[in-house]
N, C-alpha and C positions, 0 to 999 in steps of 0.2 A: 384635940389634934386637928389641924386643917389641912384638907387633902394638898396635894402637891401640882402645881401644873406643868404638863410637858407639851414636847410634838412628838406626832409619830414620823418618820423619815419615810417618806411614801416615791422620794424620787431615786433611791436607791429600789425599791420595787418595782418603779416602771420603767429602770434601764435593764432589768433582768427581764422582763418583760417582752421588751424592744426586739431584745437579742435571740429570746425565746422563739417568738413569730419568723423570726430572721434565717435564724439558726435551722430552724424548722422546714421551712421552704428550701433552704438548700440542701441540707440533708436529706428530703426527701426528693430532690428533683435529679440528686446523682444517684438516690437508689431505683426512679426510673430507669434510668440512662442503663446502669450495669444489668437491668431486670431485661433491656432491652438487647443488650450486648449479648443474650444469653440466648440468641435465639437469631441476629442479626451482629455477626462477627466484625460489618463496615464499623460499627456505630462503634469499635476500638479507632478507628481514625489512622491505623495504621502507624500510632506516634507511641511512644514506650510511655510518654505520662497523661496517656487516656486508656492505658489496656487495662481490662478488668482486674487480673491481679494487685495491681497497685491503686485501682481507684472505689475498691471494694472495702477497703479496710478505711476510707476515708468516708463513705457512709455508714458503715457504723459506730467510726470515733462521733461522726458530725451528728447524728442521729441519739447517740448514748450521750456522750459528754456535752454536746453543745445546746440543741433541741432541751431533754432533757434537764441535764445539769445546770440551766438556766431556770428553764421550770422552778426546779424543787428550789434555786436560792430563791428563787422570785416567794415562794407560797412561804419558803422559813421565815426570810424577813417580814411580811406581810405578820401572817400567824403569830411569830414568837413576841411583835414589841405587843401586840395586844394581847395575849396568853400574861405575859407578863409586865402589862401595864408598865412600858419602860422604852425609852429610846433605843436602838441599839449603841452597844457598848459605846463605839467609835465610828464616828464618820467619814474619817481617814482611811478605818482601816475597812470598813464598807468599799471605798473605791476605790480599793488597793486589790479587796477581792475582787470586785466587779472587774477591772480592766485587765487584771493578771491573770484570768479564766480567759478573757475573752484573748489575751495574746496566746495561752495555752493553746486554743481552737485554731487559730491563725498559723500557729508554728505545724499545729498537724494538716492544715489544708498545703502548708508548702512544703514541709517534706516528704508525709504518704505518696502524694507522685510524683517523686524523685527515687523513692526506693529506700528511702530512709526508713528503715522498719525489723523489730525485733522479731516479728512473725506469729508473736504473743497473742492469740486472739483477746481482743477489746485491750490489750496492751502493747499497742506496736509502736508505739513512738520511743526513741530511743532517750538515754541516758539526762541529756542535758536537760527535756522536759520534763522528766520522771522529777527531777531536783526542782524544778519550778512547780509542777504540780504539788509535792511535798511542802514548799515554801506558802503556797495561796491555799490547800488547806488546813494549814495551821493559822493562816493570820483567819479564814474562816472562824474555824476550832477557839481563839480565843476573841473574836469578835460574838461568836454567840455563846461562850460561856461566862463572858464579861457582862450582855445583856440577863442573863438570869441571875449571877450572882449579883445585880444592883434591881432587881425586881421590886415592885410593889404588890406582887401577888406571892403568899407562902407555897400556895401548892403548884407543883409542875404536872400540867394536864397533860393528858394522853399524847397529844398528838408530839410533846416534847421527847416524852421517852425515844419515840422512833427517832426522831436529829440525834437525840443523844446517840444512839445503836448505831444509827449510820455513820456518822461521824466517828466513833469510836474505830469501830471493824473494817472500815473503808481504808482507815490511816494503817491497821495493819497489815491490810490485802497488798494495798501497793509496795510498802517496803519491804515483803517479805517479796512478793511476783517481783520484783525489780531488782533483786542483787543479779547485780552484773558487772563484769569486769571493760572498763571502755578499752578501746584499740587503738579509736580515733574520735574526735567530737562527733562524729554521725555513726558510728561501728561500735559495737559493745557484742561479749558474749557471754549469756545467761551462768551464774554459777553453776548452777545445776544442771546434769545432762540423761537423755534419756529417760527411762523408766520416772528420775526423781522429778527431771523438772515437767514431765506430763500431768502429774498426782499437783504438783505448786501451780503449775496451769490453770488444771480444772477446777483446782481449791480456790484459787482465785475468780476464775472462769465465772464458775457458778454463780460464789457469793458477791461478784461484781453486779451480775442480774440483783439478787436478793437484796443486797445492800446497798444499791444506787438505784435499780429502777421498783424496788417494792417496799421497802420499810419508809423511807422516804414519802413517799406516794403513798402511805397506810397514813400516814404523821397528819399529812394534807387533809386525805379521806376523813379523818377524826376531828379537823378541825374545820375544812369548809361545807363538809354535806351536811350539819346539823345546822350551822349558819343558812344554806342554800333553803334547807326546809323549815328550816325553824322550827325543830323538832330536838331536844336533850340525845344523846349516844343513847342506843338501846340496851346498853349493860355495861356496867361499869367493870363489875368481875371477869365478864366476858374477854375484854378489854385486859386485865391481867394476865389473865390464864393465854391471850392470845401473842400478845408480844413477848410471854417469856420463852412460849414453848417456840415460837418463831423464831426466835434469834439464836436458842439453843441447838432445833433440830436440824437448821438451814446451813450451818456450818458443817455438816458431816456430809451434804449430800452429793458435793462433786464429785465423788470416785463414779456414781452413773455415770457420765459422759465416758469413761472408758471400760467400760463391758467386754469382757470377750478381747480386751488388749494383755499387754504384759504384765501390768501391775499384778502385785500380789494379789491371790485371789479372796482373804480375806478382807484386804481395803475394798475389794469390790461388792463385795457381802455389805460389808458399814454401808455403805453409799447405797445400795438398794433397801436396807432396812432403814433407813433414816429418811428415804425419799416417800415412802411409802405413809412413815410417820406424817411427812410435812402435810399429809393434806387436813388432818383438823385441825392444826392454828391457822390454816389456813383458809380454810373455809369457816373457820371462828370467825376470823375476820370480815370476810365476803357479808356474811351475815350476822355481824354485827352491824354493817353498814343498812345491807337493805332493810333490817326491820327497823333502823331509826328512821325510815320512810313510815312506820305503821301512823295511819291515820293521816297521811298526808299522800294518797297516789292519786288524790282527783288533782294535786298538785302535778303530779308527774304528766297529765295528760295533757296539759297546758304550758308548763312551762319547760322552756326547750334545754336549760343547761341543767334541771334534774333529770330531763332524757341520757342526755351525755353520762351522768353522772351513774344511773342504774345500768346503761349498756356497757361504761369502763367497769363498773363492779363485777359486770355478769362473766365480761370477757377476765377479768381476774379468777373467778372461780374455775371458768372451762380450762385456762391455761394452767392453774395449781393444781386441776384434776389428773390433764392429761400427762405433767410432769412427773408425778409417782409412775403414771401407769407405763408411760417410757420407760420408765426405770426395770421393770420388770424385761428380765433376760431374755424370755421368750419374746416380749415386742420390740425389747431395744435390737435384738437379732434381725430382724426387718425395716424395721424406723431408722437406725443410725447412718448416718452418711447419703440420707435417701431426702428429697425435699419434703419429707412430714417434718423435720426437724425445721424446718424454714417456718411451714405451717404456723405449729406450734408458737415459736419464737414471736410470729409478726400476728400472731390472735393475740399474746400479751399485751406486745410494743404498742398496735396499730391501737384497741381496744382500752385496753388497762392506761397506759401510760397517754396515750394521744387525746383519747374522749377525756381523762380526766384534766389535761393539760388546759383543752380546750374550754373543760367549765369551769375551770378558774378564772381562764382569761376572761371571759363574757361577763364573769361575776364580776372580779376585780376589779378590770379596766373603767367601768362605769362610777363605781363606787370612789378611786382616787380620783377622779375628774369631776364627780359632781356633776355629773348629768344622766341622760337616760341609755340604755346600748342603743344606738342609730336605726336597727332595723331587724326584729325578733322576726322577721318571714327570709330574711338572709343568714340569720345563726338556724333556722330551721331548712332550710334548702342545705345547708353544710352539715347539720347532723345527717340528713338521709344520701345526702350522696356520700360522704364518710363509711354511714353502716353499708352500703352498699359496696365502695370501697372495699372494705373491709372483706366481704363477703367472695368478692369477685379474685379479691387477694386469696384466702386463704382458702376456698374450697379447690381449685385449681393444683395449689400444692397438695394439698391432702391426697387428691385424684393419682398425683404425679407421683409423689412416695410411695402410696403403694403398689402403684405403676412400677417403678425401678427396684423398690425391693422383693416383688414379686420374680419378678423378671430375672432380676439376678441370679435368684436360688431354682431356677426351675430347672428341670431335667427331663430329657426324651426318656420312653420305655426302655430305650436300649442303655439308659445311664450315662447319656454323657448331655454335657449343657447345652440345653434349645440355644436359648441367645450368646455365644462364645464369644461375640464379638461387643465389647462395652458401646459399640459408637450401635449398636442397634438400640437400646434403650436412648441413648440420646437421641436418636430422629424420632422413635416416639410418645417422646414427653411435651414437644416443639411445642402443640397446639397448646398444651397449660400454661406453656411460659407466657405466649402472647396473649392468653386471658390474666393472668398474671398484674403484666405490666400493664392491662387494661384495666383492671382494679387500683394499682397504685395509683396511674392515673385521675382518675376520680377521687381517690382520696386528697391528692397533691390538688385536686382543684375546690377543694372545699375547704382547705387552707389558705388559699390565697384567698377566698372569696370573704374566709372569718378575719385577715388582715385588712382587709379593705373594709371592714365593718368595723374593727377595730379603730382602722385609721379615724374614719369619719366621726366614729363615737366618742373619740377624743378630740378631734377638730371644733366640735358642737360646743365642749366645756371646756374645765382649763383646770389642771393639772394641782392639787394643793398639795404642795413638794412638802410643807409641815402641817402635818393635820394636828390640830390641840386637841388637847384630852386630859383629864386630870384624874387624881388617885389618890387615896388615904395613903403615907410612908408604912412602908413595911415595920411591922408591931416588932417587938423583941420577941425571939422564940420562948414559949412560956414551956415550964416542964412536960416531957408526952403524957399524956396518961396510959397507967398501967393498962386498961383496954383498949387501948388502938389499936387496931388492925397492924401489923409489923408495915405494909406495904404505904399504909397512911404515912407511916413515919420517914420509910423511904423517899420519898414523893419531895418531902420537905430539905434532901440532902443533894443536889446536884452532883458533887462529887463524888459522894456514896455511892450515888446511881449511875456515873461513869463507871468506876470500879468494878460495881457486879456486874455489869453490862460487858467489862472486857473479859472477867472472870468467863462468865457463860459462856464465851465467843471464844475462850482460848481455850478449854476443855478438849471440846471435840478437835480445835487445831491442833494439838501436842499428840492426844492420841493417833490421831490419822496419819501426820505428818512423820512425827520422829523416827517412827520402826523404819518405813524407807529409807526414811534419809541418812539413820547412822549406824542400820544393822547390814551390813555388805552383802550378808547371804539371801538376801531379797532379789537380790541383782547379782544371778552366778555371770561369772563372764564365759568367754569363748574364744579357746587359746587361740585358733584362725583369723579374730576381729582385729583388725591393725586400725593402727592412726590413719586419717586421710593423708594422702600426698599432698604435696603444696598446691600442685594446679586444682587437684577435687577439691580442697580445703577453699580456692576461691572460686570454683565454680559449682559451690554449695552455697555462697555468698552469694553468688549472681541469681542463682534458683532462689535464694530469699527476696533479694532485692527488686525481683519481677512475680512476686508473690502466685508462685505456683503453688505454694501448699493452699493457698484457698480453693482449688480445684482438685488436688492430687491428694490421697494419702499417702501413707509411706508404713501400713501395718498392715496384715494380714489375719483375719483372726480365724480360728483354727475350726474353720466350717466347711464341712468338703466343698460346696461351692466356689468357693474362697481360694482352695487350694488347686483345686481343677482349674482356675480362672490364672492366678497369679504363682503359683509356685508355694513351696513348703510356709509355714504357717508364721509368725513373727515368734522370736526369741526375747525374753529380756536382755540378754549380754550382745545384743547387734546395738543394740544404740549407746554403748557407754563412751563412746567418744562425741557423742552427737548433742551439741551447744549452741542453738537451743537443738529441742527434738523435733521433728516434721511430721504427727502421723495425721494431721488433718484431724478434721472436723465434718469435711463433708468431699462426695466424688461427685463433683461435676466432668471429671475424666477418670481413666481408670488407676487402678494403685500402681504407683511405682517401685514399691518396696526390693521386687525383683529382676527392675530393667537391666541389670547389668547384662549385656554379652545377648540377650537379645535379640537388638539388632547391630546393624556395625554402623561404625560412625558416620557413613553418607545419607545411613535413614535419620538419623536427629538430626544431621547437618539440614537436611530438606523438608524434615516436618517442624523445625523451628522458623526455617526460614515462612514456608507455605505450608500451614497443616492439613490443606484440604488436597496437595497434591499426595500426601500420602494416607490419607483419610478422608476418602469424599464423604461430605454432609457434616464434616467435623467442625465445631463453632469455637475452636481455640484459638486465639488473636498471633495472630504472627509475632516475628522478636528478629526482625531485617536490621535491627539496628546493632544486634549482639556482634555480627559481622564487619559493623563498620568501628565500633567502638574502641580501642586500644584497653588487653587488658593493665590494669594498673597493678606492679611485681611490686613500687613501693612498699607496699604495706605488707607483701610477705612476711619477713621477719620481725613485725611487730605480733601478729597475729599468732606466729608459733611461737612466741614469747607469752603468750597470754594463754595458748591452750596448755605450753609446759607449768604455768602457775595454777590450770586447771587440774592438773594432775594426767593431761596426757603425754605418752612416755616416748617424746620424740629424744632423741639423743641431745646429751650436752653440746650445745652450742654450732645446733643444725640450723638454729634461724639465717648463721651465715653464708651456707652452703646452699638453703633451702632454694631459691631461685634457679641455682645451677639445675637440680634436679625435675624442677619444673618448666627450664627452656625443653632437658631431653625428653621429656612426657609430652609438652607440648608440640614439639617440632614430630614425633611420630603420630601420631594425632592427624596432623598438616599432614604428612607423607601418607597417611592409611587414604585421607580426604582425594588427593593429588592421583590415585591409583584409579581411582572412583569418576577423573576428568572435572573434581574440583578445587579449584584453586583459591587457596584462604591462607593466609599469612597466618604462622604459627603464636603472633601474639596477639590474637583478638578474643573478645570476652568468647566466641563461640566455641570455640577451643576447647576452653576450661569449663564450661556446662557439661560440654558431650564428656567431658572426662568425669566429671562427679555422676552423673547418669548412666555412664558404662561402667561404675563402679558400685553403683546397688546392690544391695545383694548377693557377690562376688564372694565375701570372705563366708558364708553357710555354704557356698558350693565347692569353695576350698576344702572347708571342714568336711563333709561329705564325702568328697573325694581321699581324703585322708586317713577318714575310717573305713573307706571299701579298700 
């Protein structure tokens, strides 16, 4: 038999690559910008598509999908045609994925600041991209299971299984997070409301982190740190035992992120014992990587992208530690909504995902061009200012978290709260945020400084767009034998190994999910809770549209602090009308769960307009333009058409009426404004905000009132 000869496609690698670098730089240069917003209110520019609501959600699309998601195709394609001594499948369909991801990133750079957004955290983009994301990663999905089923290698290495897991769970995350009923081509709302679609959130939420920015980036880990060091995986078993219990235990563990919320309190139990599990395949992992360094750390002292490569590992471990330990009631009770969750998050991001992004590049990029990297004292100036980065990033937060969550819950001798007022913890967190953005910064400058290494590194050589290579044809599969390891035999079945891989990933989803979502008595209701009105119904839209939930909660959990602060404690049956739910993720202001009634409508009229004339020191971007905006009543009666198909129980054929009903809410609104010596036209978006805002809360103090 004579081996076979092919090319490898290396110029599909280096426009992932391209884009990576790209992607990179700009993702991180608006999450300055917002780092900086946070602390310097000008630096909103006073224009609705620079205010941090709306250009917050656009660093972490550009940061997760773009940055990232380039990454990982970059190291797949790279990795799998040589794992599997094979071209990739198709070429076509290579740069069908390549330019159809990069239009993905494009359509969220132009619609996030316009307002375009489900409010879905890491899932804001609406509808029509949901479908084209769907459509590029399947042609992915069978562009890389096309290149193994035509392999010259039998067995699928480690680093495959994670593509395959990612790939798998990734495609069920999104189309389960993404039923939505459209309105309009930019307007969709969530099928699920409240309580259920909190639990799909954070199910997705999570495993969005796990299965885009970690099993992926294990896949990488397994295939270029032993290449880097030139050293075999330090356990092969290891290596079993870690991706199985990984992908099993990681799917149960979203219900942490809501602690102390409405969810049922046994899903909240699953998700802290599950979170607590994750940390030995976790740290299986961690260390399986560093000991495949064993005999090789005189190398690390020397060469700079095995530097990268042990500070992304290490920063993996700290971030899988801290994760369980979050999880636990008694720190999530302090840590949540508090900037340690920023911490955390960007000791992953910055560390895990960014150091290792970077020591591929440095490796790679030399490797397809056929020359040397430009200048090892410039990738070494950019690791130390990165860790330092890093450094300057995340201790800052940590300081600031437990800054805020201390402060929150504290109480005088005489029992009542030292800091009442939320805008006191904000003036004193200030000084972290501007060390903060002084870390970012430094990090953002040791990226630009590894693209301009890059560039040159590739300037110097030239690009071998087909690299030759050749391979003995893949044997006929000969009978297993009776003693092979079962896992041996797995390895050999691509699609088998899809299978169990969705197998294990649906378990813990059916368990978690179902009982919410189709036992009713999870979610009692509350005969007091009504439908929104039409005008709240769009000035819940406009509060999406200018993404106040990334600063505001909208839940109360049931800690006297909590209740002393904001009013009686969150219910499960207050949000059953609520498509999507609002409770936030973090209080960069305070919860709004209970602003109904108040104040009266001339104080939002005036802390929308200027929030510092009603809150001095307050760092909340004005919204001057709500007043000059015209609201749009169009869409009224398409949107009560779509909440009566959500099962909320507006009357038969109110969509027609509904308008009428929201001139007269609106026009007293204007009248209450007009008493006050302001004058504002009853049909501008400001209008319909103060009415969803005045209506917080309102129906528990009906209820209240109804049982005294």
């Amino acid at each position: 038999m004579q081996p076979e000869k092919f090319y490898y496609d290396n110029k599909i690698v280096r426009n992932f690559g391209i884009a990576t670098v790209i992607w990179g730089i700009i993702g991180m240069l608006v999450g300055l910008i917002i780092a900086i917003q946070l602390y310097q209110p000008a630096m909103n520019m006073h224009n609705q598509y620079t205010s941090f609501g709306r250009v917050r959600p656009l660093h972490t699309n550009a940061v997760i999908f773009a940055f990232v998601g380039n990454a990982i195709f970059m190291g797949v394609y790279y990795s799998l045609q040589r794992l599997m001594k094979a071209r990739m499948f198709s070429d076509v369909l290579s740069k069908i994925h390549f330019w159809g991801w990069q239009l993905i990133i494009v359509s969220a750079v132009i619609t996030l600041p316009l307002g375009i957004t489900t409010s879905h955290e890491y899932a804001e983009l609406e509808w029509p991209i949901d479908i084209l994301i769907t459509i590029i990663w399947v042609v992915f999905g069978i562009n890389m299971f096309g290149t193994i089923i035509k392999r010259r290698e039998r067995h699928i290495y480690v680093a495959i299984w994670f593509y395959i897991a990612t790939f798998v769970t990734i495609a069920v995350l999104h189309i389960v997070n993404s039923l939505e009923i459209p309105v309009s081509f930019t307007k969709s709302y969530m099928v699920f409301a409240g309580v259920q679609d909190a639990l799909v959130q954070w199910w997705y939420g999570h495993n969005a982190v796990a299965f885009f920015l970690t099993t992926p980036y294990l896949g990488m880990m397994y295939y270029f740190l032993p290449k880097m060091a030139n050293r075999p995986i330090y356990s092969y078993k290891l290596s079993i035992l870690h991706f199985w219990a990984l992908i099993f235990i990681y799917i149960w563990a979203g219900p942490h992120h809501l602690l102390y919320s409405t969810l049922p309190g046994w899903a909240q139990s699953l998700g802290v014992v599950f979170s607590i599990m994750l940390i030995a395949p976790s740290w299986g992992g961690m260390i399986n990587g560093l000991l495949t360094l064993r005999g090789a750390w005189d190398k690390v002292r020397d060469d700079v992208i095995l530097k990268f490569m042990v500070v992304g590992l290490t920063a993996y471990g700290m971030a899988t530690f801290e994760g369980p330990m979050l999880s636990l009631k008694q720190v999530n009770a302090i840590g949540h909504f508090t900037d340690w969750i920023i911490a955390h998050v960007h000791v992953g991001a910055l560390g895990w995902n960014g150091f290792l992004t970077f020591a591929i590049l440095y490796w790679l990029i030399p490797r397809i061009y056929k020359t040397e990297l430009y200048s090892k004292k410039m990738a070494s100036f950019h690791f130390w200012i990165g860790t330092l980065g890093i450094l300057f990033y995340a201790i800052p937060m940590y300081w600031s978290g437990f800054t805020q969550g201390l402060m929150w819950k504290e109480f005088t001798p005489e029992g009542i709260l030292k800091y009442p007022n939320f805008l006191e913890t904000t003036m004193r967190i200030i000084p972290m945020h501007v060390m903060r953005s002084v870390g970012g910064a430094l990090y953002l400058s040791g990226v630009i400084v590894m693209a301009v290494n890059l560039y040159k590194t590739a300037v110097r050589g030239k690009l071998v767009a087909d690299e030759a290579a050749e391979a003995m044809p893949l044997e006929k599969l000969r009978p297993e034998a009776s003693n092979e390891r079962w896992h041996r035999r797995l390895e050999r079945k691509p699609v088998l190994f899809l299978v169990a891989s969705l197998v294990v990933i649906l378990i813990g989803t059916f368990i978690e999910l179902m009982p919410t979502l189709t036992i009713s008595s999870n979610i009692p209701t509350i005969a007091s809770v009504k439908p929104y009105t039409p005008l709240e119904l769009q000035g819940r839209d406009i509060y999406i549209r200018e993404g106040c939930v990334n600063c505001h909660s909208q839940t109360i959990r049931p800690f006297r602090s909590e209740t002393e602060r904001y009013g009686e404690y969150s219910k499960a049956g207050e949000f059953v009308y609520d498509h999507p739910f609002l409770w936030g993720s973090k209080r960069t202001g305070p919860d709004l769960q209970r602003e109904g009634g108040k104040y009266g409508d001339s104080w939002h009229f005036n802390h929308l307009m200027d929030p510092r004339l009603m809150s001095p020191g307050s760092i909340m971007p004005e919204y001057s333009w709500l007043i000059k905006q015209k609201l749009d009543t169009n869409t009224t009666a398409v949107k009560i058409r779509a909440m009566q198909t959500l099962g909320v129980p507006y009357p038969a054929g109110y969509d027609k009426i509904a308008n009428r009903d929201l001139d007269k809410q609106a026009k007293g609104i204007a009248d209450n404004l007009a008493k006050d010596k302001i004058k504002v036209k009853s049909n501008k978006e400001i209008i319909a905000i103060i009415a969803y805002l005045q209506r917080l809360g309102t129906d528990i103090k009906a209820n209240k009132t109804a049982n005294n």
